[in-house]
C-alpha positions in Angstrom: 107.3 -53.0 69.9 105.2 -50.7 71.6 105.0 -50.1 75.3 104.7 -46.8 78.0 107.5 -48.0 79.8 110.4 -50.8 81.0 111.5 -51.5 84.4 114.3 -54.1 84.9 114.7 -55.1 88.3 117.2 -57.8 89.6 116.0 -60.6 87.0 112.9 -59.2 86.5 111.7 -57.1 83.5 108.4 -55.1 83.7 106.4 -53.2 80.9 103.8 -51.2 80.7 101.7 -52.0 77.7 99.1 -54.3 76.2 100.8 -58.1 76.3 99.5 -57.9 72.6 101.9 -55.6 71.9 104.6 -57.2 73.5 104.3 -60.8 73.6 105.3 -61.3 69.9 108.8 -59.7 70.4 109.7 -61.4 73.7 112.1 -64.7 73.6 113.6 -67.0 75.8 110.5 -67.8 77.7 110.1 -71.1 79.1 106.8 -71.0 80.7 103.5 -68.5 81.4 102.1 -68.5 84.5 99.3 -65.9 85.1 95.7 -65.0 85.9 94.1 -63.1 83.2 90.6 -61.6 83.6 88.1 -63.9 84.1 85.1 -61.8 82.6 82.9 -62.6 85.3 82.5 -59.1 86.6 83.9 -59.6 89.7 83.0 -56.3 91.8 82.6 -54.7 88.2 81.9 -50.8 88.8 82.0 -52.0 92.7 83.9 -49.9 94.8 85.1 -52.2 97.3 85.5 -55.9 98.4 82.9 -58.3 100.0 84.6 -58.6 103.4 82.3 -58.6 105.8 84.4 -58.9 109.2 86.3 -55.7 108.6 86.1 -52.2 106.9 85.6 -53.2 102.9 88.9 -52.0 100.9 88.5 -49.8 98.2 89.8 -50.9 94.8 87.9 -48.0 92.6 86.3 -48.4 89.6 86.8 -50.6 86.9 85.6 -52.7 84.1 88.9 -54.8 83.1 87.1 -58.0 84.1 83.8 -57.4 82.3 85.2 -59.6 79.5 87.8 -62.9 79.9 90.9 -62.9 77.7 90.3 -63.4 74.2 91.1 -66.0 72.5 94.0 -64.0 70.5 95.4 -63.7 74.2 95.3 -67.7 74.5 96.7 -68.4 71.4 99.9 -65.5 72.1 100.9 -67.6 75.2 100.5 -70.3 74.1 102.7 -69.7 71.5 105.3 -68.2 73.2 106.1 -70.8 75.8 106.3 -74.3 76.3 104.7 -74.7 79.1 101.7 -72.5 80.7 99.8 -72.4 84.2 96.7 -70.2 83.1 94.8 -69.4 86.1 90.7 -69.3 85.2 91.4 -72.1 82.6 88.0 -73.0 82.7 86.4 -69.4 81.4 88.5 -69.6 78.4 88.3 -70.9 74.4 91.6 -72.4 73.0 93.3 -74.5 76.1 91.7 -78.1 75.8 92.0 -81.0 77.7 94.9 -81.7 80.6 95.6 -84.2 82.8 96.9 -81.5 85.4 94.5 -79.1 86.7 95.8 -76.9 89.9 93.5 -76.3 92.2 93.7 -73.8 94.3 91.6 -74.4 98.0 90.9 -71.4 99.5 89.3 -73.2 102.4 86.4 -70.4 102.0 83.1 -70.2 104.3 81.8 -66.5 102.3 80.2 -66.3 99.3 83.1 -66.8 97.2 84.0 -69.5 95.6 85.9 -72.5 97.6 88.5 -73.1 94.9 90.0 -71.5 91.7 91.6 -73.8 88.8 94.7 -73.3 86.8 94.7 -75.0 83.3 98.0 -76.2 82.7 100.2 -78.4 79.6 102.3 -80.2 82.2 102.5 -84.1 82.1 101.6 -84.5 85.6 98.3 -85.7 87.3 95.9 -82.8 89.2 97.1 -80.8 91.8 96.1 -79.0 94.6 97.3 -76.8 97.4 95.4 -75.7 100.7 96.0 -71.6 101.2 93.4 -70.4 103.4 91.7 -66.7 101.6 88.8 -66.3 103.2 87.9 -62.2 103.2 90.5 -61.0 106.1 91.4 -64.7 107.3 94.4 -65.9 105.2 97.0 -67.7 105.6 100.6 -65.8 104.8 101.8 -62.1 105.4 100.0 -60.7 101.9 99.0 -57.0 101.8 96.1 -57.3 99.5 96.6 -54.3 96.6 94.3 -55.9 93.9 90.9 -56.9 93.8 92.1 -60.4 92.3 95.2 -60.5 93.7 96.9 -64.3 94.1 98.8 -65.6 97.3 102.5 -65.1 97.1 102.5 -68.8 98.6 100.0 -69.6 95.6 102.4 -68.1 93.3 105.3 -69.9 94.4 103.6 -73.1 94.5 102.9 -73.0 90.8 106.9 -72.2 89.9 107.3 -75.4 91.9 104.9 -77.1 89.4 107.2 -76.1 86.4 109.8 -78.6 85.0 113.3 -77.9 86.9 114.7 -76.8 83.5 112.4 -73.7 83.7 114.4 -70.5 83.4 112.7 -67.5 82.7 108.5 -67.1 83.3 106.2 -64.8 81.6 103.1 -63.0 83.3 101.0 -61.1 80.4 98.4 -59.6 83.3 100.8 -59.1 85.7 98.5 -57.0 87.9 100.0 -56.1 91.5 103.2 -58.1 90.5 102.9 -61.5 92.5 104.4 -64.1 90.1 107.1 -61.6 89.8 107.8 -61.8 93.1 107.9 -65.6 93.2 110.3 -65.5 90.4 112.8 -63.5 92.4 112.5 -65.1 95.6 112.7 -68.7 93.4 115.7 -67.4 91.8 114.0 -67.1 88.1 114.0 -64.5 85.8 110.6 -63.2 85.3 109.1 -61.0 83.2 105.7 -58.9 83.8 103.0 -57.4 81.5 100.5 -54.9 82.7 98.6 -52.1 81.3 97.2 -50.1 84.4 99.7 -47.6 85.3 98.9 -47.9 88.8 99.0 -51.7 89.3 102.7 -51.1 87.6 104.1 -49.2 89.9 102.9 -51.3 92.8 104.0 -54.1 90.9 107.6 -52.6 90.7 107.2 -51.5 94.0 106.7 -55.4 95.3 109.5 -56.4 92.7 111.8 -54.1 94.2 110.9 -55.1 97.5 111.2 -58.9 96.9 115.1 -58.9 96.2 115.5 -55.8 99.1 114.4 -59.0 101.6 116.6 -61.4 99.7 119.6 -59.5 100.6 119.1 -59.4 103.6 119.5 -62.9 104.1 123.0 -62.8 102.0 125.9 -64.4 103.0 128.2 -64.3 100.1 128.8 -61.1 99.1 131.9 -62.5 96.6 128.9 -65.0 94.7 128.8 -64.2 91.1 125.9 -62.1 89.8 123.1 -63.4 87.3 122.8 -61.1 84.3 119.7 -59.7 83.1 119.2 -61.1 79.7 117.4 -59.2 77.1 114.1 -61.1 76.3 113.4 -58.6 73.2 114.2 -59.6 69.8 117.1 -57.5 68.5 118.1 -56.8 72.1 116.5 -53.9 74.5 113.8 -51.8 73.4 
């Protein structure tokens, strides 16, 4: 398996590398949940966001969402998982049909778009979950580090989603790290994928943070400790 480098933090496991390169060696995953590249070149070669009520943020350059995730990417998670929560469901070849579309309301007045929808495989009827992200108006504490960056509440709401048997959650395009985070505030193990050396450290850097403000609400310093599992085939890389 080839990857740059591994992080494990609390329950969480991070590499970066291609998910290509990685997905095929990884067990024990229950579910996917994650928000690949649409390919709808959202502020492609832009240099900052749309907000128009404060000081646009800078993101840089960058072209990773000039083209959605390929259908080899579909058909990896897919395979890997039981169940997946595949944000931008409706960009991409290889899902099909589901009774149980999330829908995400942003309760937007810009330019944007009002909602985003998460194709899913669970046995449930449609969903949906009000989370105000409207350019600097949103709803939750969230420092905004990526250009497509998802609501930690957003997150979390989609773990909730999962069946209750749901142990350990896969993110291929783990980006700034927020479904890793929900994963440790949930109590999951989570594992992250992400290519951009930059998005992996602030991912890591969120990670780290997530279980720093979990024990600080400890009061049981004699409960037993959860060990990390090793997700790789023949054991850690």
């Amino acid at each position: 398996m080839q990857f740059e480098r591994k992080e494990v933090i609390g329950n969480c496991t991070l590499f970066l590398a291609d998910c290509l390169a990685v997905m095929p060696h990884l067990q024990g995953v229950d579910a996917v949940v994650t928000a690949p590249p649409y390919g709808i070149n959202e502020n492609h070669k832009k240099n900052a966001s749309r907000e128009k009520k404060a000081k646009p943020r800078d993101y840089g350059t960058f072209e990773w969402d000039s083209q959605p995730a390929s259908l080899d990417h579909i058909k990896a998670m897919r395979a890997i998982s039981q169940h997946q929560i595949i944000f931008g469901g409706n960009y991409f070849e290889g899902l099909g049909p589901t009774p149980c579309w999330l829908v995400w309301d942003k309760q937007n007045t810009g330019d944007f778009a009002d909602c985003e929808l998460a194709w899913t495989n669970l046995d449930k009827a449609v969903r949906r979950i009000y989370w105000r992200w409207n350019g600097m108006i949103r709803k939750g504490n969230d420092v905004r580090e990526h250009p497509t960056q998802k609501p930690e509440g957003v997150m979390a709401w989609c773990l909730e989603q999962l069946p209750k048997t749901t142990k350990t959650v896969l993110d291929p395009f783990m980006g700034s790290g927020t479904t890793l985070v929900a994963c440790a505030k949930a109590g999951m193990s989570g594992i992250g994928i992400e290519r951009d050396p930059a998005y992996f450290d602030i991912a890591c850097r969120r990670v780290h943070a997530a279980y720093d403000q979990k024990d600080l609400f400890a009061v049981n310093d004699d409960a037993p400790v959860m060990k990390q599992a090793s997700f790789l085939d023949g054991g850690a890389a």
